[in-house]
N, C-alpha and C positions, 0 to 999 in steps of 0.2 A: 269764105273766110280763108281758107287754106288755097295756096295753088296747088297741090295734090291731095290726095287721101294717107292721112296715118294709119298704120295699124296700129290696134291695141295695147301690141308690146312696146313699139316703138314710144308709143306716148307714155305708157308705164316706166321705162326705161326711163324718161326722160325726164320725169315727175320726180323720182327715186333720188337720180344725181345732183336735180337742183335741191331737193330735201336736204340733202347727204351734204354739197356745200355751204347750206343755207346753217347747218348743226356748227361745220366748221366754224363757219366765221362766231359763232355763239363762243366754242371752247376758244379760240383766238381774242375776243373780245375780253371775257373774263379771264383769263391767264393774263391780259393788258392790265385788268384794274386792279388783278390780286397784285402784279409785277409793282404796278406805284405805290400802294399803299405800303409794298413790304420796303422800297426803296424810301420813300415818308419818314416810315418809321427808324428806317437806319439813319437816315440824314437828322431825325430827332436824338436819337442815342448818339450818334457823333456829336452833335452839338452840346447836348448836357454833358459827355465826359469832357469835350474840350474848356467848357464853363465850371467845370468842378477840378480838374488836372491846375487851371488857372490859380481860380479859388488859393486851394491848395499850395500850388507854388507862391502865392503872393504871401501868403499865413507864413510857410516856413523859412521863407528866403531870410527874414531878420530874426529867424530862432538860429538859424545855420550858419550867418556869417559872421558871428564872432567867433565859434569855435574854429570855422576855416581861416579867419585870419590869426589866430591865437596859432594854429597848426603854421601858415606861412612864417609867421616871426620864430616858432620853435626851428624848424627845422630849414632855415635858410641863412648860414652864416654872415652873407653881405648882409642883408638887411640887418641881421642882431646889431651888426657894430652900432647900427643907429639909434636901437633902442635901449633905454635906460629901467631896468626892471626896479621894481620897489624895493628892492633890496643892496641897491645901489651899484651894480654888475652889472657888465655891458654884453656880458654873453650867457646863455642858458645853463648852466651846469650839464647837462645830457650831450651839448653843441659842443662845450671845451672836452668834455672826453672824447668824442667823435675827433676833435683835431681839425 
């Protein structure tokens, strides 16, 4: 079988190291599967926050932009000249004190 004779140690020794790498590749394998599942799971939580950040945005984009444009027409004299308020004044009271 062998072209020489082993000794005892030496084949003990060598029994040992392949155990020893054989454990490796064990902790190496499952530190793989723990890694994807923990990466799974973040690329699930990114994707429900960016699905709900959405959501969210699309809900208050038409609560929020009348009052930002109600803000644009308060506080931008060019544009007032154009706008005709209900009260038949072409400019805001807060604007003509501003000057």
């Amino acid at each position: 079988m062998l072209a020489r004779p082993v000794t005892p140690l030496t084949l003990v020794t060598a029994v040992r190291s392949a155990l020893r790498d054989r454990r490796r590749q064990y902790v190496v394998r499952d530190l793989v599967v723990r890694e994807r599942a923990a990466r799974e799971a973040a690329e699930t939580v990114t994707r429900l926050k960016d699905e709900f950040l959405a959501t969210v945005s699309h809900e208050l984009r038409p609560a929020l932009a009348d009052p930002e444009r109600m803000q644009q027409v308060l506080w931008n004299p060019a544009q007032q000249r154009h706008q005709v308020h209900a009260r038949g004044r072409h400019r805001h009271p807060v604007a003509e004190a501003r000057g």
